[in-house]
C-alpha positions, -999 to 999 in steps of 0.1 A, spaced: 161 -366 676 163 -405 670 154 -417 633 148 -458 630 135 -476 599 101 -469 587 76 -502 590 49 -510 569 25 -502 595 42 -468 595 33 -462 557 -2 -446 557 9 -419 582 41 -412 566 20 -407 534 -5 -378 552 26 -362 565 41 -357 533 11 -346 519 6 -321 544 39 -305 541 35 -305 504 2 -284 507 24 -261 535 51 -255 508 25 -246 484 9 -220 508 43 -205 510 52 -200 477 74 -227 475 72 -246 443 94 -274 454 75 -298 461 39 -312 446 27 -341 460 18 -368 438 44 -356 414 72 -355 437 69 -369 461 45 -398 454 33 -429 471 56 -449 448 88 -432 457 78 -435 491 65 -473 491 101 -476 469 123 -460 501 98 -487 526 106 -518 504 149 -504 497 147 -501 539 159 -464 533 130 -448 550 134 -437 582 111 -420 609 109 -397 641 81 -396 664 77 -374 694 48 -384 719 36 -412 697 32 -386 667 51 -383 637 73 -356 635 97 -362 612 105 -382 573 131 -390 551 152 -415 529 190 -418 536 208 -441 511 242 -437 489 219 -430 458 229 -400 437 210 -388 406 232 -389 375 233 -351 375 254 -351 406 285 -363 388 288 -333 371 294 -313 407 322 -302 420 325 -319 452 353 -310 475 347 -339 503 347 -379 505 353 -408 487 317 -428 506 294 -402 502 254 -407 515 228 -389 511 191 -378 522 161 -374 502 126 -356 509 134 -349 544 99 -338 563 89 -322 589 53 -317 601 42 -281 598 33 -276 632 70 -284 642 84 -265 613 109 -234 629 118 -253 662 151 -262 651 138 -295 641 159 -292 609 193 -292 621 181 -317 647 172 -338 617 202 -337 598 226 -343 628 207 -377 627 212 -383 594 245 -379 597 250 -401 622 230 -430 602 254 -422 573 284 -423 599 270 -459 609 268 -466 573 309 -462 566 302 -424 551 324 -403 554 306 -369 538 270 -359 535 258 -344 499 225 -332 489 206 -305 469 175 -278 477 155 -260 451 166 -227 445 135 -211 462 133 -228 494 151 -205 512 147 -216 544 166 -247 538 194 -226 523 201 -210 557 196 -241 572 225 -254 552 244 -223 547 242 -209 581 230 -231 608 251 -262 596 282 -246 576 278 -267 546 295 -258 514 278 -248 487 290 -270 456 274 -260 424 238 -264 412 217 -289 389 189 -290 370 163 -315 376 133 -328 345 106 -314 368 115 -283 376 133 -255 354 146 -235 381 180 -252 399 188 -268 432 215 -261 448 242 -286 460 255 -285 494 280 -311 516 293 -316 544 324 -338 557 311 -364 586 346 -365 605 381 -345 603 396 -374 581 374 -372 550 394 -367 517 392 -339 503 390 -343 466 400 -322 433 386 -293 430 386 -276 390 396 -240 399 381 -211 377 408 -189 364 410 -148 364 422 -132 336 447 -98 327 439 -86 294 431 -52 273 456 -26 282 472 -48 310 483 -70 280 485 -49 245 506 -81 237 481 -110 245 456 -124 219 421 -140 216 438 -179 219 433 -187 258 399 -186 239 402 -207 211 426 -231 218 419 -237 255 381 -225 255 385 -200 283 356 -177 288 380 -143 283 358 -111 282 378 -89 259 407 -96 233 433 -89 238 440 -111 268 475 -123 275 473 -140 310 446 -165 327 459 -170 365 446 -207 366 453 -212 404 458 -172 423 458 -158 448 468 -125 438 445 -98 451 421 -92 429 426 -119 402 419 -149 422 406 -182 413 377 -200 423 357 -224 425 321 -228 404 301 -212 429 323 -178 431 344 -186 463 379 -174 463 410 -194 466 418 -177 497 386 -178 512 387 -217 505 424 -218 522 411 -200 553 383 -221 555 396 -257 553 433 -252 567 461 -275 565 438 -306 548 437 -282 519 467 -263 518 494 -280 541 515 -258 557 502 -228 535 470 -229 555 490 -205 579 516 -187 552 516 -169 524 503 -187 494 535 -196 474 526 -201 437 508 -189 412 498 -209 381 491 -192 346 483 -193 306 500 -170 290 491 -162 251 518 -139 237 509 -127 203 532 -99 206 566 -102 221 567 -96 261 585 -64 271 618 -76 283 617 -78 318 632 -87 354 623 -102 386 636 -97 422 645 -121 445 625 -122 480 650 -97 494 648 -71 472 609 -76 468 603 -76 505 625 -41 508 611 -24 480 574 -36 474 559 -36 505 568 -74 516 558 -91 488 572 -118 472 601 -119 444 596 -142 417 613 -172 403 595 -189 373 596 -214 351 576 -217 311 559 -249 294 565 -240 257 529 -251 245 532 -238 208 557 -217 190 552 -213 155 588 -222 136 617 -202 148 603 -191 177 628 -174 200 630 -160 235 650 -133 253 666 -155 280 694 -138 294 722 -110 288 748 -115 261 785 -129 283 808 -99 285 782 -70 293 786 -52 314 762 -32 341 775 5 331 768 -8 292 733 -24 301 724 10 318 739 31 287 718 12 267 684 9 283 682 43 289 690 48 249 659 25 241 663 3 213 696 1 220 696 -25 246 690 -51 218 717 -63 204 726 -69 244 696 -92 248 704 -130 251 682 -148 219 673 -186 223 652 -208 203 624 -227 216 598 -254 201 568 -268 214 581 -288 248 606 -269 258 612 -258 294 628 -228 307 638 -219 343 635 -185 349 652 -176 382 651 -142 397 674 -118 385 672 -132 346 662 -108 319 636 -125 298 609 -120 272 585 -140 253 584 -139 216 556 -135 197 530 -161 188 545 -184 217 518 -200 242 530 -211 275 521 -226 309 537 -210 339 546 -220 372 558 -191 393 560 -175 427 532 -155 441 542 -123 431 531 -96 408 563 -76 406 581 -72 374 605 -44 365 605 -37 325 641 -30 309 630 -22 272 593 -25 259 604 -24 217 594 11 215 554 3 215 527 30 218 489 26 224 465 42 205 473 78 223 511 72 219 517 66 254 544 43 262 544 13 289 559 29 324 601 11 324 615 3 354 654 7 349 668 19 381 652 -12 401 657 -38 368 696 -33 369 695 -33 408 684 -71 405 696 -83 370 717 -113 371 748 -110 343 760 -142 346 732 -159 338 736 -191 311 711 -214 309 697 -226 279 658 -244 273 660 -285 280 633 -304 265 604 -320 281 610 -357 297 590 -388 281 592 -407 313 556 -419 324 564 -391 349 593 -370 347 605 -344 367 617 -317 351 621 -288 375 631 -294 413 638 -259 424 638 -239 456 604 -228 452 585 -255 435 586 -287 414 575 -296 377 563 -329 372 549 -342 332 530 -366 331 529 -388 299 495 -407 303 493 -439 279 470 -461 294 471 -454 331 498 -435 349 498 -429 387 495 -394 398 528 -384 423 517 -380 460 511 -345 467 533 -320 495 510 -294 507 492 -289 474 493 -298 440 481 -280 408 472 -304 374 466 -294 345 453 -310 313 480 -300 287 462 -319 254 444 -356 248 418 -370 264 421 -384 305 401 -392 331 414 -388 367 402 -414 395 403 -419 433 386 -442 451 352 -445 442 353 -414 422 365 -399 385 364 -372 366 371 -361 330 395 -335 322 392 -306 294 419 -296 282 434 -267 294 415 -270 326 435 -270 360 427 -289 392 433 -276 427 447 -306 446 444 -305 482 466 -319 512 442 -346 520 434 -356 482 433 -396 480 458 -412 462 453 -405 420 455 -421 390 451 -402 354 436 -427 326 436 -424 286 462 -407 264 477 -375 263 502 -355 287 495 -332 320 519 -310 343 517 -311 381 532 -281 400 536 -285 439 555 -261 464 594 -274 480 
């Protein structure tokens, strides 16, 4: 199919076949469209006059509308868009009835594309009302467009749906807010309601201790508005959204974590002993953002110097007596703490934290303060395996946060830590495979070329491998995790 500009002497036809698909529509059951209302002679006459309406003819008759322009309704800013910085668009594409289920469609929009292409686009975005299903497959299955999100539109009160599509294999790919899963009730007797009020996270019962911001750990994954997994995002898009990771196991996992009770005090393994004795997964090395801690706020971190393994196990197995062993520190609101494998830890109560951690799910509990639930059941311990992989030597202590514009704080094997103190406008560091930001408190905006959004606080942004280079506006302070 070969679209061209629309001509004045085109206008009256073009008119009659928009009216005629509108009436098909209607006969269908498909309330998208009512001509005179939308579309109308003045939109129309608007597209002729903006040179924006284009045509296709076959054997002298029309076969085929619609208007192609870089016009976006105001709604669409509040989309999350994965593709382009020089997005185009179409609008009202038609197609006589008697052509309709020919494969006119796709014919259509590979034309489109290729007038955006000539444009300087580099990704195609529109929307469909909710009940026009046979565009949906169109989009969905015939083209492999991504579902973004929806809108709402004054004329209708049902949605449309957003879809896009990347016009070559170097279009950005931009920020993408990931939707956290949570671990809460009796996965977390220690968590509270403040992932809630503090951060505004949508948990479903209280308590809830955790809210995995970027996952993918089976079963808790993030992702993205319109349900689709982490994983099912890295499969799809490769190494332009997750670098080398495209064809490895995801490395990190990012989390909340609301302690309003202290943490059992805990252990991780390293990758060897994880791989041996859990099946190949991951060990896990960490590292905590002290968000709040009321005053004199402390954290197990680490085993007192001189203990021994034989007086660790004497005492874990007696319970409560493994406390006086446990290594006490004091932490305040910016503190950072580096959390290797192999160090016994445990988070005080009332202490809110961001964590940046391996991919891993495995933790081995020493000691849980002799807590019961409600039908006196203690939490399983897991002493045999803790002492196999618990590091004695262990010393370090919390170091505060930088103030640098951007200051590295953590540069370990597995991943760096990056805060980012944002007083008018502070560049964003380039990104090695992936990045994950997150709003920590004040009010910023985060550009690219051509493009911005607002961050909430507390909200995390996926950043993919092929994500133009950033900038974060305003005042306040963000953390940026990456892999090594």
């Amino acid at each position: 199919m070969h679209l061209h500009q629309a001509t004045p002497a085109d206008f009256r036809a073009v008119c009659a076949l928009y009216e005629s698909v509108c009436a098909s529509m209607q006969a269908a059951g498909n309330d998208q469209w009512r001509w005179g209302e939308y579309p109308n002679e003045t939109m129309l006459q608007g597209s002729l006059n903006a040179g924006t309406l284009y045509i296709a003819r076959q054997d002298d008759a029309l076969l085929c509308a619609v208007t192609i322009d870089t016009n976006f309704d105001p709604e669409y800013a509040g989309v999350n868009w994965l593709f382009g910085v020089k997005p185009g668009a179409f609008h009202r594409l038609a197609i006589t009835p008697e052509k309709q289920g020919r494969g006119l469609g796709a014919q259509a929009v590979a034309a489109v594309c290729d007038v955006l292409r000539r444009q300087g686009c580099d990704t195609l975005r529109i929307d469909t009302y909710c009940e026009n299903i046979a565009a949906q497959k169109l989009y969905d299955s015939r083209l492999g467009m991504r579902k973004a999100g929806e809108v709402t539109f004054f004329h209708r009160e049902k949605p449309f749906y957003c879809y896009e599509l990347p016009l070559s294999d170097e279009t950005p790919l931009l920020p993408l807010t990931m939707h956290p899963a949570f671990r809460g009730g009796k996965l977390t007797p220690w968590g509270g309601e403040k992932l809630r009020t503090v951060y505004g996270k949508p948990i479903a019962e209280v308590p809830t201790g955790e809210s995995l911001e970027v996952s993918c750990i089976p079963g808790l994954e993030s992702t993205d508005d319109t349900g689709v997994t982490l994983p099912a995002l890295i499969a799809r898009y490769g190494a332009r959204f997750a670098g080398k990771y495209a064809d490895e196991t995801f490395p990190l996992l990012l989390k909340f974590i609301d302690a309003a009770d202290s943490l059992s005090v805990q252990v991780h393994p390293d990758d060897a002993y994880a791989g041996a004795h859990e099946n190949g997964k991951l060990g896990k090395t960490e590292a905590w953002l002290i968000l709040d801690a009321p005053e004199g706020s402390q954290l197990v971190y680490g085993i007192k110097n001189g203990t021994t393994l034989a007086e660790l196990r004497t005492a874990c197995e007696a319970g409560a007596a493994v406390e006086p062993l446990l290594r006490r520190v004091d932490v305040k609101s910016g503190d950072v703490c580096f959390i290797p494998a192999g160090c016994v830890h445990a988070i005080g109560a009332g202490i809110m934290l961001y964590e940046i951690q391996q991919s891993s799910d495995v933790t081995y509990r020493f000691y849980d303060w002799d807590r019961v639930d409600a039908r006196g059941n203690r939490r399983e311990l897991h002493i045999s395996k803790a002492l196999d992989v618990t590091d004695l030597s262990f010393t370090l202590d919390p170091i505060p946060a930088g103030e640098a514009p951007v200051a590295r704080v953590l540069d370990e094997t597995y991943f760096t830590l990056d805060l980012i103190n944002v007083t008018g406008s502070q560049a964003v560091p380039a990104i090695n495979h992936f990045g994950m930001l997150t709003a920590l408190e004040g009010e910023m905006t985060l550009s690219w070329q051509d493009g911005c959004r607002q961050l909430a606080r507390g909200e995390s942004i996926y950043l993919p491998a092929a994500t133009p280079a950033l900038t974060l506006a305003g005042t306040g302070r963000a953390a940026l995790s990456m892999p090594r």
